[in-house]
N, C-alpha and C positions, 0 to 999 in steps of 0.2 A: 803320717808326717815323715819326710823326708830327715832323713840325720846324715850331717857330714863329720869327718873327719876332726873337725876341730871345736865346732861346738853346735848347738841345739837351737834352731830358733822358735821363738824369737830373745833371745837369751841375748842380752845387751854385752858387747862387748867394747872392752878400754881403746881410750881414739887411738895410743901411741902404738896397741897388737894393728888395729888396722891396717892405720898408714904405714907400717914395716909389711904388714902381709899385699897391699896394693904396690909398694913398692917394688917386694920380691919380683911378683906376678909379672909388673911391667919390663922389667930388669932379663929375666926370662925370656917372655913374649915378643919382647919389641926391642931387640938390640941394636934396632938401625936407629932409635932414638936418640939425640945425643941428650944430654944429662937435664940442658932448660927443657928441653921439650916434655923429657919424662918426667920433671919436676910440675912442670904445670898442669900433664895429666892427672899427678897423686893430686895435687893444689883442686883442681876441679872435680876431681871425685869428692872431694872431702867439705868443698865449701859450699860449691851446687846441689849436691845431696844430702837429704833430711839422714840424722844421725840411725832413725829408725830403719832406715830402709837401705841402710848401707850396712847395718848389722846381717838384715838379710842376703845383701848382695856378697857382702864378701863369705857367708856361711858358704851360699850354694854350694851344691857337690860340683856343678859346670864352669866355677868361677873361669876356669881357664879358659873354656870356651867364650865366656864374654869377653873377655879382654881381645882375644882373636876377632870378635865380630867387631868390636871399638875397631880396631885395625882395619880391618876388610871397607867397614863404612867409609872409613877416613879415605883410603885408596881412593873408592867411587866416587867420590864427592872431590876429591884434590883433580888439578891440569893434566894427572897421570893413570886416570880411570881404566885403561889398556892394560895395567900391567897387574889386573890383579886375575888376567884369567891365564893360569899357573903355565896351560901346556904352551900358550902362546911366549911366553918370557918366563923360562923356569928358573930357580935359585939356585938348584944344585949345577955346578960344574961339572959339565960333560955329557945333562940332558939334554934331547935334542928338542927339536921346535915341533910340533905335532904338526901335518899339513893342512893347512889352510886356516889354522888356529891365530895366527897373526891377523888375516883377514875380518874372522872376527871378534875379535879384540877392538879391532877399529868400528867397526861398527856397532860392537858397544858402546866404544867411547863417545860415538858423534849419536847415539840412541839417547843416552843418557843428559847428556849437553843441550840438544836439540829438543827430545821429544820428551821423556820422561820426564826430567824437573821442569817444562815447561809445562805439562799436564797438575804438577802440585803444585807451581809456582803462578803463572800467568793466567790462565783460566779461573784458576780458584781463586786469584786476590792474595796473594802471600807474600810477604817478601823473602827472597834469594836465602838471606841470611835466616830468618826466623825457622825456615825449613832444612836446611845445613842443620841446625841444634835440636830439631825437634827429630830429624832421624839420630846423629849422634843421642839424642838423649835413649831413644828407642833400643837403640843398640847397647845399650848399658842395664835399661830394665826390661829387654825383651823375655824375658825366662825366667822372672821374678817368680811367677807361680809353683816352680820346682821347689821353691821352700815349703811350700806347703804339698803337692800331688805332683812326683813326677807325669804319672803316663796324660793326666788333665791337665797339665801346667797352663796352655792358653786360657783356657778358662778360668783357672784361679787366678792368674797374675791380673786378668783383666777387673775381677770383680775385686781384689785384693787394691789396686791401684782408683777404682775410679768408684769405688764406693766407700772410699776410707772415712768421710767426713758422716754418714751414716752409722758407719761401724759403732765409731767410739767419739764425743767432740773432743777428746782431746788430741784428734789427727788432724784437724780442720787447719792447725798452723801447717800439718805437714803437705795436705793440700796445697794450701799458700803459697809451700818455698817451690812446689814443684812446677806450680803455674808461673811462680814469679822465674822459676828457671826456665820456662818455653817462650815467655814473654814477659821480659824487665819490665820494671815501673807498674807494671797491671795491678798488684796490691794495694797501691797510693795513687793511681789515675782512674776514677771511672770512665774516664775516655777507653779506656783501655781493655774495663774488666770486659765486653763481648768478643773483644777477639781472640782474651786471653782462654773464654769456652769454647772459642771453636776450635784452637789451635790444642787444646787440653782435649776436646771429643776428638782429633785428629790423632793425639796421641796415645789415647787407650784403645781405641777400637782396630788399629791393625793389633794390637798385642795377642786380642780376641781370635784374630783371623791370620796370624802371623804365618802359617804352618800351610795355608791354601796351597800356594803357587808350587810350595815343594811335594805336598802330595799330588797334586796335579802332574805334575813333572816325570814322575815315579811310578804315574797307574793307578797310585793304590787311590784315589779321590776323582768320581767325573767333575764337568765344568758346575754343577748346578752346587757343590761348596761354596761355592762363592755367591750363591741369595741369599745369605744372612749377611753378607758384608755390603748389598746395596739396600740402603734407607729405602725405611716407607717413606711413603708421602713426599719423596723428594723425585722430582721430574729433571733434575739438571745433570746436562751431561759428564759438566766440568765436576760435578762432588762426585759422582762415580766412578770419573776416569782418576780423578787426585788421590782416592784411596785405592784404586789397581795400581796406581803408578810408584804411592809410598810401597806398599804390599812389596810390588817387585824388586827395588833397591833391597825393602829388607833380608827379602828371602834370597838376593845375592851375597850380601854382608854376611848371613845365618850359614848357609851350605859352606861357602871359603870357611867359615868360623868352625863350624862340624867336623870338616875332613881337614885339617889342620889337628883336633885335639884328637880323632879317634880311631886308631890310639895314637899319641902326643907322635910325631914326627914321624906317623909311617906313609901319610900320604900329605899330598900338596896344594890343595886347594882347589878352586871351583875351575872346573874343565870349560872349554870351546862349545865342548857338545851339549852338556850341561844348558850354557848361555843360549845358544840356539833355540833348544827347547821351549825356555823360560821366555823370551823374548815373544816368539812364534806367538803361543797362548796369552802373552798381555796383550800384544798387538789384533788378535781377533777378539776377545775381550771387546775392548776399545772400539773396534769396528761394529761389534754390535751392540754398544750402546748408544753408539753416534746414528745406526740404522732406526734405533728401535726411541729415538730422540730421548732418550732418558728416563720412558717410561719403563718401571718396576716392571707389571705385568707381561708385558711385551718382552721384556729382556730376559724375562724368568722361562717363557715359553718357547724361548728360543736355547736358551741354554739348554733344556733339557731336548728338545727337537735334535739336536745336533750330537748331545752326547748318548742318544739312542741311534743314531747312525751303524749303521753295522761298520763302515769304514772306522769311524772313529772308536765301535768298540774292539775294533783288530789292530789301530794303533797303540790304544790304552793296554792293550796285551804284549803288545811289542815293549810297551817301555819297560812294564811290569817284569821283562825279561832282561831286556837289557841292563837293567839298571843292577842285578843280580848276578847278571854274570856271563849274559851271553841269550840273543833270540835265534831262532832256528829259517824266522825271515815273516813278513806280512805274507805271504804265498800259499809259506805252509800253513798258517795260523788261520787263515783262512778255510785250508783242509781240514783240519783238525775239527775248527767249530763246525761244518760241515759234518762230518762222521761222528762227533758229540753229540749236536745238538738236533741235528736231522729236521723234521720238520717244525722240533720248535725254536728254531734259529732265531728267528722273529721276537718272539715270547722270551728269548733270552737275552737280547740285545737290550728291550726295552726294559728289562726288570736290571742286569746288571749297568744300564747306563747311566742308571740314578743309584747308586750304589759305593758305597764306600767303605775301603776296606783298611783297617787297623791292625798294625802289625803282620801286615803280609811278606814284608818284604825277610825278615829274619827267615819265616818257612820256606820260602823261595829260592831261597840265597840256600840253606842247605841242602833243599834238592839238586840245585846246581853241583854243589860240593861231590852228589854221590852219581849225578845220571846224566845220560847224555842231552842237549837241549829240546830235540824234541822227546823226548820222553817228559822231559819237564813242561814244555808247552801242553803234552793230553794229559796229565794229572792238574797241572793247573787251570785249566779248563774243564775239566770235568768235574772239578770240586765247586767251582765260581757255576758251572749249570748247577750242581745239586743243589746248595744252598738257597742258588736267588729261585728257584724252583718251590721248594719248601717253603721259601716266605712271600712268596707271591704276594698275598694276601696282605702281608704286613707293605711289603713294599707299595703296594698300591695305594695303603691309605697314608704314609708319607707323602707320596708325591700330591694326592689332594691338597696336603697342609701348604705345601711348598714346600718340603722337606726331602732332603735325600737318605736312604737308610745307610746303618753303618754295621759292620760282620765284623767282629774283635777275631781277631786268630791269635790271640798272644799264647794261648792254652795250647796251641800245637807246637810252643819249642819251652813250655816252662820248664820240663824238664829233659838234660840230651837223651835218658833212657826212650822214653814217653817220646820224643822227638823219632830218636831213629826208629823205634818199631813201627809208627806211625809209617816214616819213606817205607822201610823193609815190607809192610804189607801192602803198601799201592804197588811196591814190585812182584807180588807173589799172588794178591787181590785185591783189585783195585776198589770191585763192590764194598766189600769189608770195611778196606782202608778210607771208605766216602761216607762209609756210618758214622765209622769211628770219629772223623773230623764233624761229621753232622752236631754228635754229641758233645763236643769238645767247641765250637764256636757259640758266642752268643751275637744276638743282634738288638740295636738299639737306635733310637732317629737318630739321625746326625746331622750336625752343623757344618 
């Protein structure tokens, strides 16, 4: 269990510490607010949100971060959706405009307008506004599970959230308020109460899958993450493309909210190149489920068809670099898995394409710190062959299930001793230093 700062949950705290601690937060976060505006966001926290779950929200150790992603949504979703990508319209005075970052900026905006909330809006049956609140709500309890498991959170907040009336009946009112908060009147209309479950299944299961589009984005996750967030038994194109389309708003709203708090003011919010990325991958998403008419099977065998491409697994390396600090180029990366992996080039594509890797990016980012890029490209590649090597076996009976495997590297930076001797002997032995992480990773199916 997760302990912050100021108290334990789920430890009930007094409405008036709240509403002074939501107001700080706001007052901080959001000074372009004037005083009604931030008056009605404390008012909406306080009177939309069950008492219990606002005990939670305000405990998190992230609070800061949520209130940044409130922010971020609100941007994407307002007539000014352009201006939340930082390098194209930056805040500080006297940075400059990133090239070509304006460009798309616009093409977010008219992405978003046009094509995205039209995929959760028009296709699916929803109205404009019902989907407006249900991501604002999203954006308020996306991270709820860190009261309970930081490194698990998507998973606990989802089961925390949409199995509350299970749990205990005395949460069943708290269900209530939170459907009557995604959809008015649903508790006194049966007219009402089916849309109010679908737009409630709408609302908990990105929670589940919040985290996809940004490991995707990153490297550290291929495309086949994403087969637990398409339903069985459902053949429609429009529920697959409605939830990659909430999926992406959020994971725009989540990154702006991220690099805003960490740490609190040293950087600026969601990049151009960033958006590109993001984009790129919903958009063939999308294409392939409109190819593959909506069928599960068919989309599932495609996703993995494509993220065993050797191209695709030289880009998933590039980003994995990039994202850290700097790539050495697709070219080289190319050579590298070439003189690595030799003739089982093949054998390693297909095993790390369905592959997912947890806390990679922390190890990566300090080899960056100590070595030059391609040195870091053949130690990380040479570790990503030994491992999917070693669990061949496991990896293949995932992918039977429809499952992608998941490699934890959290154990190669838990401690900085343990960290640097780890880099210091891939500089001195790299065999060595491939055991040593051998023994130091574990592996587990992943969602």
């Amino acid at each position: 269990m997760v302990k912050s700062a100021d108290a334990e949950w789920p430890r009930r705290l007094p409405d008036d510490y709240k509403r002074e601690r939501l107001k700080k937060y706001a007052k901080e976060l959001m000074p372009g607010l004037c005083e009604e505006q931030e008056n009605k966001l404390i008012k909406n926290l306080e009177e939309k949100t069950k008492k219990d779950m606002l005990d939670q929200l305000v405990c998190l150790p992230n609070r800061v971060h949520m209130l940044y992603v409130v922010r971020a949504m609100h941007t994407l979703l307002s007539s000014n959706t352009r201006m939340i990508v930082r390098d194209a319209f930056p805040e500080k005075e006297g940075e400059q405009v990133m090239a070509g970052a304006r460009d798309v900026a616009r093409r977010l905006e008219s992405a978003v307008m046009d094509d995205i909330l039209r995929e959760i809006v028009g296709d699916a049956g929803h109205e404009p506004e019902e989907m407006k609140q249900l991501l604002m709500a999203f954006a308020l309890y996306h991270d709820i599970g860190k009261a309970i498991a930081l490194e698990r959170h998507p998973y606990e907040g989802y089961h925390l959230i949409a199995d509350l009336g299970a749990i205990r009946k005395d949460n069943i009112a708290e269900v209530d308020q939170l459907k009557e908060m995604l959809c008015p009147g649903a508790t006194t209309n049966r007219e009402l109460a089916s849309k109010s479950e679908s737009l409630f299944r709408l609302f908990t299961r990105p929670i589940l899958h919040h985290d996809s589009f940004g490991t995707v984005g990153t490297g550290e996750a291929p495309f086949p993450i994403f087969i637990d967030a398409i339903e069985l038994q459902v053949r429609e194109t429009a529920r697959h493309k409605e939830l990659l389309s909430y999926l992406l708003l959020a994971t725009f709203a989540d990154i702006d909210g991220t690099l805003r708090n960490f740490p609190l003011g040293e950087k600026d919010g969601l990049r151009s190149k960033k958006v590109e990325v993001l984009m790129q991958d919903w958009k063939e998403l999308c294409e392939i489920i409109d190819d593959k008419k909506g069928e599960r099977g068919p989309i599932v065998e495609e996703l993995i068809r494509r993220s065993q491409d050797q191209r695709r697994v030289i880009e998933r390396i590039d980003r994995l670099l990039i994202e850290t600090g700097g790539s050495c180029g697709v070219d080289k990366i190319n050579d590298i898995l070439y003189f690595v992996c030799g003739g089982g080039l093949q054998a390693f594509c297909r095993n790390f394409g369905i592959s997912k890797l947890d806390y990679a990016l922390r190890f990566v980012n300090q080899l960056q710190k100590k070595l030059s890029t391609e040195k870091v490209a053949h130690i990380v590649i040479s570790l990503l062959n030994r491992i999917v090597n070693t669990y061949a076996g496991f990896i293949k009976q995932t992918q039977d299930q429809e499952r992608a495997s998941g490699f934890e590297l959290l154990w190669l930076t838990r401690e900085d001793n343990v960290r640097d001797s780890i880099i210091d002997t891939f500089v001195d032995n790299i065999d060595r230093a491939l055991s040593w992480c051998e023994d130091e990773i574990t592996v587990f199916p992943a969602r």
